[in-house]
Backbone bond lengths (Angstrom), bond angles and torsions (degrees), N, CA, C in turn:
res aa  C-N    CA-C-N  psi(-1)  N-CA   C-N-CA  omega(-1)  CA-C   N-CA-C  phi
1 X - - - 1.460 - - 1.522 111.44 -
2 X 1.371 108.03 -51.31 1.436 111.69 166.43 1.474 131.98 -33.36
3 X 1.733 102.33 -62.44 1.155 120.63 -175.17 2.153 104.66 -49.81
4 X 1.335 89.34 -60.38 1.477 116.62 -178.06 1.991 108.35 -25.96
5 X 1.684 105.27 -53.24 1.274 117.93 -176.55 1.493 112.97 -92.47
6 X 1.308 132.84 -0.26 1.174 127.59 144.51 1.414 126.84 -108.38
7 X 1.007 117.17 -2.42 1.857 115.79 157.59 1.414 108.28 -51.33
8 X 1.434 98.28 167.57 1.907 95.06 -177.27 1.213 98.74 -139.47
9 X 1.436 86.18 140.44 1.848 121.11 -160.86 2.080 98.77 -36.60
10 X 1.177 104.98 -41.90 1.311 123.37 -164.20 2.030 106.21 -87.09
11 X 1.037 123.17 -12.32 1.365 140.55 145.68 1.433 116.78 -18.02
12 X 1.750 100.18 106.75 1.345 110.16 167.53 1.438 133.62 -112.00
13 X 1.318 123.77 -143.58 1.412 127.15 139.79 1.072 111.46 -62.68
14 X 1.182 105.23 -45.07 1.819 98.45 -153.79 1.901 108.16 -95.86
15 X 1.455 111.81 -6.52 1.479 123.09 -179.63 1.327 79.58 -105.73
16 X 1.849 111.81 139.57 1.217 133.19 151.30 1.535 109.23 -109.08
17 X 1.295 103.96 141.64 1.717 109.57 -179.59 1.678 99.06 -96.37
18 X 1.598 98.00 147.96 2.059 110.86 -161.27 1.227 91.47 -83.31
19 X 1.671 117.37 130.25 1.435 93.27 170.16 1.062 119.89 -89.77
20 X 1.745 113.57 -164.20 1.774 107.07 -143.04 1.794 82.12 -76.96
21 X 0.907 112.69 -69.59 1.492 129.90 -144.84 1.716 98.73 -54.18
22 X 0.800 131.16 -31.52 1.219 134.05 146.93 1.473 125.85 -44.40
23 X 1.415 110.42 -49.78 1.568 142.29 171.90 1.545 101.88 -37.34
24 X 1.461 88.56 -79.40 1.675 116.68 173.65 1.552 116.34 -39.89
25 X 1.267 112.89 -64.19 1.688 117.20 174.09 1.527 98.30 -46.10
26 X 1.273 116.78 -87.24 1.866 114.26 -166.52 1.332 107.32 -24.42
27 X 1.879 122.89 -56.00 0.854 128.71 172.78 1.550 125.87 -21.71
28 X 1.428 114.47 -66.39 1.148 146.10 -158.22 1.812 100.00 -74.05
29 X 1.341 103.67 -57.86 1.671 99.59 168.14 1.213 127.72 -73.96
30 X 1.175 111.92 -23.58 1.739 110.78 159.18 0.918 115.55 -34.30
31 X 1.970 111.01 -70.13 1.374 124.87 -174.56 1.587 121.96 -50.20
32 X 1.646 102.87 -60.87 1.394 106.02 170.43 1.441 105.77 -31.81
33 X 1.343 124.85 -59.94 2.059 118.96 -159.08 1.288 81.30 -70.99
34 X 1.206 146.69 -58.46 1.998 116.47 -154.79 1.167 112.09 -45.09
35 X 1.704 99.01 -59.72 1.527 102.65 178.43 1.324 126.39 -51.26
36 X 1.341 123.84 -25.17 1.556 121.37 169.59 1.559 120.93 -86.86
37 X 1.114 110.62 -16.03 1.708 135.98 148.08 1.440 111.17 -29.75
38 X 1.379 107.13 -88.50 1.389 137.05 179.21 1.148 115.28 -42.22
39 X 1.776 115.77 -62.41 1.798 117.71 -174.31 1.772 101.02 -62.80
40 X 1.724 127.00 -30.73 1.032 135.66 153.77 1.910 113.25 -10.98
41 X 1.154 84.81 -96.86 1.845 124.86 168.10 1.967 92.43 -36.30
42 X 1.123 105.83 -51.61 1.469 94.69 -167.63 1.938 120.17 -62.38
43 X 1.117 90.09 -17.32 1.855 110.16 -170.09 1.667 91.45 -73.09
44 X 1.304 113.39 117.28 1.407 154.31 -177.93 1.781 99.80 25.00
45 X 1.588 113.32 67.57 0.983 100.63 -161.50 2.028 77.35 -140.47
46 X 1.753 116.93 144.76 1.399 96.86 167.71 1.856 113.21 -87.00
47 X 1.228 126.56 153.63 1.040 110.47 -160.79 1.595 100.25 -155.72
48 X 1.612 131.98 162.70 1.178 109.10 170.58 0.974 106.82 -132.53
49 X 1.701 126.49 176.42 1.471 134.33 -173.10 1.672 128.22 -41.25
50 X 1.918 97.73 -54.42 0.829 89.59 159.22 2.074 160.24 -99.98
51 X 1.757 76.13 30.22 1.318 91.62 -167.95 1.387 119.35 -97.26
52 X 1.977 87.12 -20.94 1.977 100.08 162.76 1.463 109.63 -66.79
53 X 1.249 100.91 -46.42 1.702 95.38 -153.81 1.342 103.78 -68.40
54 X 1.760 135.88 -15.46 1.404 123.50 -172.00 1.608 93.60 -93.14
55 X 0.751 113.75 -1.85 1.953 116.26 -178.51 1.261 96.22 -81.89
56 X 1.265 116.16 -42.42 1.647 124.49 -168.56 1.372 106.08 -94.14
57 X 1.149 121.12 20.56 1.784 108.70 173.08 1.824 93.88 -158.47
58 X 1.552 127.72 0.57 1.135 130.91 124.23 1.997 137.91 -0.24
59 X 0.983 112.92 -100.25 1.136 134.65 126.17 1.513 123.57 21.11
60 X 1.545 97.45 -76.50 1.630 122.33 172.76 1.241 112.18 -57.81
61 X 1.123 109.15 -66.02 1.742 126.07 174.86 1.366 118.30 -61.98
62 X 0.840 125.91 27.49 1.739 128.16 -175.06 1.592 104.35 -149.30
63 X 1.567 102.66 -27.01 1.457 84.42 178.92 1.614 89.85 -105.06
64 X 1.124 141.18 0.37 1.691 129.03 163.84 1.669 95.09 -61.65
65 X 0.978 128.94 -73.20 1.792 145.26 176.76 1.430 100.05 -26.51
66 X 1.442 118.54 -35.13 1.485 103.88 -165.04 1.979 101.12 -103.06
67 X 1.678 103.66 -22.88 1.445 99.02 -178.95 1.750 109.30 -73.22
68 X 1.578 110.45 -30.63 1.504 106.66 164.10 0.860 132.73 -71.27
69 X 1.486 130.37 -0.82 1.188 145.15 166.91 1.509 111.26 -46.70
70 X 1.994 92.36 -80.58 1.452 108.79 168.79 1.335 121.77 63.77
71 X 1.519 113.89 53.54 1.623 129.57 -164.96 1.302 95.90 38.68
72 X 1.066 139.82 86.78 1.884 141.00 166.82 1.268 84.00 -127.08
73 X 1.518 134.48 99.99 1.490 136.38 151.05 1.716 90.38 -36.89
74 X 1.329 118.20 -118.03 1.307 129.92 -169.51 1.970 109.27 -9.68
75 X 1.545 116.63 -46.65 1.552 92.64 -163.03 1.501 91.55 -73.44
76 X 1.546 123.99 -18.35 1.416 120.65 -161.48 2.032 109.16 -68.25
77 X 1.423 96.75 -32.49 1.372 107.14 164.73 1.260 119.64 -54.54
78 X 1.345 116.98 -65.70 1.328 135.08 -173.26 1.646 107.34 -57.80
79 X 1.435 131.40 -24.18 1.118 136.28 142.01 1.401 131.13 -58.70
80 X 0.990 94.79 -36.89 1.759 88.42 -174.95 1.622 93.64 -81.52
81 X 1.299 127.77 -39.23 1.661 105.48 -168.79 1.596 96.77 -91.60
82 X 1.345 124.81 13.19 1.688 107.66 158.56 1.471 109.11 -86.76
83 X 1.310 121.94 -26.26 2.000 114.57 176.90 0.935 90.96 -81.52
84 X 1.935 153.34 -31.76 1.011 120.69 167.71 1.802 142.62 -51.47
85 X 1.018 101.23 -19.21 1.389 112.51 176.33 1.762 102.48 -88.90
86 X 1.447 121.98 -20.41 1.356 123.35 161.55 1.192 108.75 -41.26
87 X 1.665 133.81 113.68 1.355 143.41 148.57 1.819 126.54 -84.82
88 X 1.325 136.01 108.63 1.177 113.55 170.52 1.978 106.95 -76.81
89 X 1.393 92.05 133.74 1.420 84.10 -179.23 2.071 109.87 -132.05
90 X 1.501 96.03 60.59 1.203 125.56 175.28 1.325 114.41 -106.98
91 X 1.314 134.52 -174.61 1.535 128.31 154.45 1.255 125.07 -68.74
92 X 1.858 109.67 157.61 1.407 103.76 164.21 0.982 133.20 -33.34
93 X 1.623 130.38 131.19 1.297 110.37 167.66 1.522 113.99 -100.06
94 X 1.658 103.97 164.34 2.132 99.56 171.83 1.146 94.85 -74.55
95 X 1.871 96.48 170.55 1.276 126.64 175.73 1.342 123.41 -38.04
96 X 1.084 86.51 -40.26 1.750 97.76 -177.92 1.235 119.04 -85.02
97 X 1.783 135.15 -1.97 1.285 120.70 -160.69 1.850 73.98 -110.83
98 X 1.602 118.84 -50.29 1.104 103.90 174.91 1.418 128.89 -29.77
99 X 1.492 118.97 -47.19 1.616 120.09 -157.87 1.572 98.01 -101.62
100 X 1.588 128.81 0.02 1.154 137.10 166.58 2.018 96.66 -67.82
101 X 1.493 103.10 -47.93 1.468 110.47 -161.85 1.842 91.59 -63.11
102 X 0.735 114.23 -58.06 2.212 130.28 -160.98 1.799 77.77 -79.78
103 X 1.449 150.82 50.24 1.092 115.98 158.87 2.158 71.56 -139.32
104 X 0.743 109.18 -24.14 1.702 120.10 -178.87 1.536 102.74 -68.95
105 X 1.147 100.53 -50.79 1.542 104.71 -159.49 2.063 97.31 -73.08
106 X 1.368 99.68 -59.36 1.593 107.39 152.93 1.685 97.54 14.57
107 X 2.005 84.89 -111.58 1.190 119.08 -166.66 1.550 99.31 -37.88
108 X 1.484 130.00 -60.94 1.472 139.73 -178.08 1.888 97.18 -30.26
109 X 1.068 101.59 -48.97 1.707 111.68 -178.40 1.852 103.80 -54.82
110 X 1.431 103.72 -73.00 1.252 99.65 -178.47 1.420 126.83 -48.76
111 X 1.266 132.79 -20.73 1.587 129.70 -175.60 1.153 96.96 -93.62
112 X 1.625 130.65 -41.35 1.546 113.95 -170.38 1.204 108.63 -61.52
113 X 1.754 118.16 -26.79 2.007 100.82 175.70 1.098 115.47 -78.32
114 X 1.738 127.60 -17.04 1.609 107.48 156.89 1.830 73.45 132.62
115 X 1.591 143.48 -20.41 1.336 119.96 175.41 1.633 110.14 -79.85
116 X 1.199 92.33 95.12 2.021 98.68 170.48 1.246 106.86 -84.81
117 X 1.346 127.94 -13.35 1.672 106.51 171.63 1.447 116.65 -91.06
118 X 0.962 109.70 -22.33 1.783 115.25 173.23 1.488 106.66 -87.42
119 X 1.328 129.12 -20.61 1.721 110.49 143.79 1.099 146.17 -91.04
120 X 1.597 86.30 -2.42 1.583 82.66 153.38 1.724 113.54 -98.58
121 X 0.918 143.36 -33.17 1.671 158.48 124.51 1.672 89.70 -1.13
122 X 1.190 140.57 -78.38 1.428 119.81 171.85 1.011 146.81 -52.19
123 X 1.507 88.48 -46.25 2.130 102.40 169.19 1.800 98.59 -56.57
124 X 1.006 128.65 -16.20 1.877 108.98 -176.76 1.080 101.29 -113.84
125 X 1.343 138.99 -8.01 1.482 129.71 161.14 1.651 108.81 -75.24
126 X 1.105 113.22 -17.49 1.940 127.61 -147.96 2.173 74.02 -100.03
127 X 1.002 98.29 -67.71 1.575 103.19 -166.65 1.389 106.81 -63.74
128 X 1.363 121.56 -55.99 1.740 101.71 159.61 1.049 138.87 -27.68
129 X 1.107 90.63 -48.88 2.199 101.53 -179.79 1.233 112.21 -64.95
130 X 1.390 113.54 -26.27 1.837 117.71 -163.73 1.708 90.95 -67.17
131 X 1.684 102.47 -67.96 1.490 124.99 -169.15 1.505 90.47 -45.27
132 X 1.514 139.21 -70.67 1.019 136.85 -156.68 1.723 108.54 -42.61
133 X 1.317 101.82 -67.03 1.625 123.97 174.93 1.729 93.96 -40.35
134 X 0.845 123.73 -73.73 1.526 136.53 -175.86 1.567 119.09 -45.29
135 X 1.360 137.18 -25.85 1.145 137.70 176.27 1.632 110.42 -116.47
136 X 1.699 130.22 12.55 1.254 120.94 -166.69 1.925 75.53 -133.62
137 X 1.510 127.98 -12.79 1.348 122.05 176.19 1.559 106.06 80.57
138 X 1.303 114.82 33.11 1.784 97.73 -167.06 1.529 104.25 -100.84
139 X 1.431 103.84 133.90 1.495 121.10 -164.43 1.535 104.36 91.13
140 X 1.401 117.43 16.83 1.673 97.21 166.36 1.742 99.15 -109.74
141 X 1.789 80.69 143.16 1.681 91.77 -176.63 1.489 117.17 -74.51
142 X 1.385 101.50 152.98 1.216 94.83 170.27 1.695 137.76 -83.00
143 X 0.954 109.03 162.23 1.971 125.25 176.93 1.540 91.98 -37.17
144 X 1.494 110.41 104.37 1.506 101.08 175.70 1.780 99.59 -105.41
145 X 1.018 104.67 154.33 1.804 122.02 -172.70 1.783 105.03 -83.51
146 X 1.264 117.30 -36.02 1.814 136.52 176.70 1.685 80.54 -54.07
147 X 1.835 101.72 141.14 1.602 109.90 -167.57 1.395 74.47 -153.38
148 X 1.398 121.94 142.04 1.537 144.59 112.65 1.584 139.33 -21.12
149 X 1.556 125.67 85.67 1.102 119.23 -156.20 1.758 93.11 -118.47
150 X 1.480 106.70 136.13 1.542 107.48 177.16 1.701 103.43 -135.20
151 X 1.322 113.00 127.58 1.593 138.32 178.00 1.277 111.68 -106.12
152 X 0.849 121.21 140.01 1.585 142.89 168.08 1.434 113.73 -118.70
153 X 0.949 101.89 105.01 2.384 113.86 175.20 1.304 105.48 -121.22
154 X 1.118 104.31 160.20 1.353 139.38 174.81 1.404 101.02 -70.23
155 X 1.737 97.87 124.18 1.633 98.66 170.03 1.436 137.95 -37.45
156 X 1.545 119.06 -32.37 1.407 128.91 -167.07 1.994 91.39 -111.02
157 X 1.317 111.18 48.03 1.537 127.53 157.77 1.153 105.12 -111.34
158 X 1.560 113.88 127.97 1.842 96.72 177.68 2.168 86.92 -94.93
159 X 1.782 86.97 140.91 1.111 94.45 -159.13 1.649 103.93 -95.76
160 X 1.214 116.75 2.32 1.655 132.32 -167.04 1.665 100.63 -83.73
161 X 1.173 128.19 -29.74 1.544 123.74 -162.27 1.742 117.90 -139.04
162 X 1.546 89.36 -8.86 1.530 121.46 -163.73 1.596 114.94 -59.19
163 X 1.501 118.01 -14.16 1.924 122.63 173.74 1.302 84.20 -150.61
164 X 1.771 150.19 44.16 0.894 131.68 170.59 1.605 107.00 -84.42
165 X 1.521 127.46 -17.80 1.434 110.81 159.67 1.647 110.42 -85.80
166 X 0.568 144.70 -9.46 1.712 152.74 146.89 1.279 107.29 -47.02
167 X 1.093 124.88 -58.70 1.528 132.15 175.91 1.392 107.42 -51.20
168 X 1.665 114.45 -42.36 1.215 108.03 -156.76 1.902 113.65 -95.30
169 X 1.234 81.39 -11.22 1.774 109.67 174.67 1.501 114.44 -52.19
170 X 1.951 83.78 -57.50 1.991 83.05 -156.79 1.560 93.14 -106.05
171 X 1.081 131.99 -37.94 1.514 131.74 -143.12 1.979 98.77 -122.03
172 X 1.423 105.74 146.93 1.384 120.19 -164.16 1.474 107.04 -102.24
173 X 1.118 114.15 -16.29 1.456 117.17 -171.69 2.008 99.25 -153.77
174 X 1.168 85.57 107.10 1.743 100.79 161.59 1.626 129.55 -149.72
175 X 1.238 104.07 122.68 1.666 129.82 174.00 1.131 111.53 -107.61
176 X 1.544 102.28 145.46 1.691 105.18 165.63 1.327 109.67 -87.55
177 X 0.732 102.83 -178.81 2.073 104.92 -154.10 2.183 84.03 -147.80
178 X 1.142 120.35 -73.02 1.583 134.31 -173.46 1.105 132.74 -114.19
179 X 1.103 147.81 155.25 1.611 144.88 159.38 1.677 97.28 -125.77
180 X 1.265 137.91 159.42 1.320 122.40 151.39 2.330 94.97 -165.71
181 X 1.291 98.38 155.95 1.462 66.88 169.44 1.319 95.97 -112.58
182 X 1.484 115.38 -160.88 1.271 142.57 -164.93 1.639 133.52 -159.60
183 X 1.160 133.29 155.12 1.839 115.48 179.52 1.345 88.66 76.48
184 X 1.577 155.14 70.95 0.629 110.49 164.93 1.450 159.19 68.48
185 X 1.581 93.02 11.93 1.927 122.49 -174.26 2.145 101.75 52.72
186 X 1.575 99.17 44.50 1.774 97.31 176.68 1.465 102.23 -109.15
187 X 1.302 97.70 -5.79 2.230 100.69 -167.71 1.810 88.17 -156.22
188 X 1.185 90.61 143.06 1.485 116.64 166.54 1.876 119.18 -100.45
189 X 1.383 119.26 150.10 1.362 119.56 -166.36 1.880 83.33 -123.54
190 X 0.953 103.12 141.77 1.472 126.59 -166.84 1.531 102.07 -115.31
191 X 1.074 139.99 147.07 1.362 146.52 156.64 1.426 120.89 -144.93
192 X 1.515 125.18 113.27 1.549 148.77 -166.52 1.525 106.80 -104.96
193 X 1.307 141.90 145.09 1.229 134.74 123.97 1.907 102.13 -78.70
194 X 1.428 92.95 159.76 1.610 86.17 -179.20 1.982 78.69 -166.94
195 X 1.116 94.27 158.32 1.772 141.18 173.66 1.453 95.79 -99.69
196 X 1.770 143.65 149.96 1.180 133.44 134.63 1.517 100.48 -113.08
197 X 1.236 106.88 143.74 1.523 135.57 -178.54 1.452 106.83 -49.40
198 X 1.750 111.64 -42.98 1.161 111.19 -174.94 1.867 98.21 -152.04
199 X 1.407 110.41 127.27 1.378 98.64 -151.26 1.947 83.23 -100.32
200 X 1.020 119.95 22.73 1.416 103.48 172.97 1.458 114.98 -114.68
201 X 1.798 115.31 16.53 1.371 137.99 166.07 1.685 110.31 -108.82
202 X 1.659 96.46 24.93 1.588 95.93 -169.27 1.910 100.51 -66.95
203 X 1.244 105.67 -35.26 1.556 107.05 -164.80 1.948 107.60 -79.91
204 X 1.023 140.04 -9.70 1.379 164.33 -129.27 1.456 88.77 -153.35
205 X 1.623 140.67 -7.84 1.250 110.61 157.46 1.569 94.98 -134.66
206 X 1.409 128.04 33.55 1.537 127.12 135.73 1.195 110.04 -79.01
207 X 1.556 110.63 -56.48 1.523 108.42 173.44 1.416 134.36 -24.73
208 X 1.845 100.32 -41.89 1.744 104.89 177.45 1.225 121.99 -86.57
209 X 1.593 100.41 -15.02 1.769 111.55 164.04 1.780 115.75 -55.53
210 X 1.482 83.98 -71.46 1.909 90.54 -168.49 1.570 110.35 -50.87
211 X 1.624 113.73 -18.45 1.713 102.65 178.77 1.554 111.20 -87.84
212 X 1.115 104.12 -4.83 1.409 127.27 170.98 1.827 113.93 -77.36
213 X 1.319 103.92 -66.35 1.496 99.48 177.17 1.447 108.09 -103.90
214 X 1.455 130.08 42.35 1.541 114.05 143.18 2.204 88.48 89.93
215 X 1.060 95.03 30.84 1.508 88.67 178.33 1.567 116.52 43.47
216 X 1.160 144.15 32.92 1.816 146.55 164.25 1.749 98.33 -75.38
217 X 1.447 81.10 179.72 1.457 80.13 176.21 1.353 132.93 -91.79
218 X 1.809 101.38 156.79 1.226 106.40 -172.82 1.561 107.54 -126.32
219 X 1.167 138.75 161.34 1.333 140.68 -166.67 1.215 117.23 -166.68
220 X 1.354 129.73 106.58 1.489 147.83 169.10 1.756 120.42 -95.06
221 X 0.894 107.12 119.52 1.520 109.94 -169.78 1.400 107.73 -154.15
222 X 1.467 127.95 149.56 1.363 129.44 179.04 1.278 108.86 -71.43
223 X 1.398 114.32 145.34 1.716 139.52 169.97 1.744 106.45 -34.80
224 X 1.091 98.59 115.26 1.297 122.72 175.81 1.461 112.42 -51.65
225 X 1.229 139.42 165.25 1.478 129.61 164.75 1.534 92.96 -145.86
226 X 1.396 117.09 174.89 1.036 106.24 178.70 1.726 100.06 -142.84
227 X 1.581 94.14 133.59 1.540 99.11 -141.36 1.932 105.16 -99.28
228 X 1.681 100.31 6.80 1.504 104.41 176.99 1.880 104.02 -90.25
229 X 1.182 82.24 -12.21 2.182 91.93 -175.88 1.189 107.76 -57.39
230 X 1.651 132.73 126.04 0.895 130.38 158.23 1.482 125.24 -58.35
């Protein structure tokens, strides 16, 4: 009876139907690796609800897709150009949520052909490395000294020469980075990377700024990165 309700309608000689219990096992280790995927990914990483749980049921769904496959040249076609029309239409993701997704799908690959010990044999070499990478910091940059400086002047400031002995006073390295105005084109917004010579005169060379531009604002903050960049 069993057999009967999972055979497929389309079942030949030459198509064998997966059996369940087999079905079920792949199933079952799929799932297990997402989920060990995911809590992976979760170790000092920010992350959201639903970005674990498709990591963790990932896996499953890729190797069902690949056990129905079942050497079928043609359905294998007909698969590949149905995820092509798959769009994610969420935000960028980082580097890491991307290669979290292609390390799921991976393993999802390996169980649907039937090797469950070599996906699972990957998923703990794949998850070691993360943790490893992750608790020794490798690939994190270092404390850079280059700072972000933003001015605001008064339109009738010429803004080209206007703290260039100020500049040359406190800080060792300065570029303009922006010009743009603002208010209404009445004040200009300035943007510097800058070095200071001595970062414990950081407050003692705003001071010579704001008497410089009319006291507006000023804003020092570390170099931005941008954390969707591969």
């Amino acid at each position: 009876m069993l057999d009967t309700i999972f055979s497929g309608v389309f079942d030949n000689g030459l198509n064998s139907a997966v059996d369940v219990p087999k079905f079920i096992l792949c199933i079952a280790v799929s799932f297990i690796i997402g989920v060990i995927i995911a809590l992976t990914f979760r170790y000092k990483n920010r992350y959201t609800k639903s970005f674990v749980v498709t990591v963790s049921i990932l896996p499953a769904v890729v190797c069902v897709v690949i056990m129905m496959v079942n050497g079928n040249i043609g359905t294998g076609i007909a698969v590949a150009g149905a995820f092509s029309l798959v769009r994610f239409r969420s935000i960028p993701g980082t580097a890491k949520e991307i290669s979290t997704i292609f390390i799921a799908m991976s393993a999802g690959l390996i169980t649907g052909v039937g090797y469950l010990g070599y996906a699972v044999l990957f998923t703990v070499i794949i998850c070691a490395a993360i943790l490893l990478f992750s608790v020794t910091g490798f690939g994190r940059m270092k404390e850079s000294k280059e700072k972000s400086l933003k001015i605001t002047i008064p339109e009738d400031l010429n803004y080209i020469h206007a703290f260039d002995d100020i500049m040359e006073k406190y800080t060792s390295k300065c570029e303009t980075v922006s010009v743009k105005t603002t208010n209404m084109g009445s004040m200009f917004k300035i943007q510097y990377n800058i070095i200071l010579k001595n970062s414990s005169e950081e407050k003692e060379f705003i001071d010579a700024l704001r008497t410089r531009n009319g006291n507006l604002e000023i804003i020092i903050s570390m170099q931005e990165v941008n954390v969707n960049e591969l």
